[in-house]
N, C-alpha and C positions, 0 to 999 in steps of 0.2 A: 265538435266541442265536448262530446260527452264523452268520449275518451283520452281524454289530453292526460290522464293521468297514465295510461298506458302507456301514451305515448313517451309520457317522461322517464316512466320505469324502466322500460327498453332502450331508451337512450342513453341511463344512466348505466343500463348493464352493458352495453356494449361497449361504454368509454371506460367501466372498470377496466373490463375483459382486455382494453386495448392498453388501459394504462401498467396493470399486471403483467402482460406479454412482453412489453417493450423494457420492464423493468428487469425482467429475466433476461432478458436478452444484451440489456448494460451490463450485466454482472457478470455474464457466463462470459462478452467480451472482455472485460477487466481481469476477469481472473483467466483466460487466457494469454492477456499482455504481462501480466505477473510469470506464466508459463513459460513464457520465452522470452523473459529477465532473465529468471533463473538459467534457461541453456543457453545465453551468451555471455552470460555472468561465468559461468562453468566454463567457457571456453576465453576466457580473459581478455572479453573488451571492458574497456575502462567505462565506459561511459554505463554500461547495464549494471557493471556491479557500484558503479553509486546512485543507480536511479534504483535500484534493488534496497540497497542498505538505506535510499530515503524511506522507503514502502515499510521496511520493515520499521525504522526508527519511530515510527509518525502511526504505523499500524493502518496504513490502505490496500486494503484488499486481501491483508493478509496481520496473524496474529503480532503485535505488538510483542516486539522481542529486543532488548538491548542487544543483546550476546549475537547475534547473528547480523544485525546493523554493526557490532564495532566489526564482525568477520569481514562484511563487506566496505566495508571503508574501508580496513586495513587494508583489502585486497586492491581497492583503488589506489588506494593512497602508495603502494607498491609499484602502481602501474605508473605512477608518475601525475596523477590529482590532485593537484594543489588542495581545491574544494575540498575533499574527501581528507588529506591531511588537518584539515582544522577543526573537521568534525571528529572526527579520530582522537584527537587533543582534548576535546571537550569532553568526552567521554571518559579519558585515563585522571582528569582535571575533576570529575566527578564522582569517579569510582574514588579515588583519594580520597575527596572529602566524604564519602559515606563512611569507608572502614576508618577514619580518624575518628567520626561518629561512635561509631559501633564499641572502638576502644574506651572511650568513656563510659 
């Protein structure tokens, strides 16, 4: 009983140690699955280059970028995506009204 404190501090370190380990270990798998979006995006399946252009639209796991999200929709939306055709739309629906903005 006289060292319960110990024992709490060592418990505490080890469930850091295991919650930090396992957090690296999400991430490094994530941005692995983003890896290999990209090279089957790059070889034109439909389905990677609009689960790619959500990643980037949305900014999971990778930097938040319009410009490479409409790339990737367009490229869907080419491949015959419906989906990816409406997101597409939204985007050219939006950039509009920015420079209509801009012109005033």
């Amino acid at each position: 009983m006289e060292d319960i404190e110990l024992y709490i501090i060592v418990a505490l370190i080890i469930g850091i140690t295991w919650f930090i380990f396992n957090t690296i270990q999400y991430y490094r798998g994530e941005k692995r699955k983003v890896k290999n979006l990209h090279r089957f995006a790059k070889r034109g399946e439909m389905d990677a280059q609009h689960r790619l252009a959500k990643h980037y639209d949305e900014g999971n796991m990778v930097k938040k970028d319009s410009v490479h999200a409409a790339f990737w929709y367009q490229k869907a939306a080419f491949a015959g995506d419906d989906t990816a055709k409406g997101h597409l739309q939204k985007f050219l629906d939006n950039h509009k009204i920015k420079n209509k903005k801009k012109e005033k």
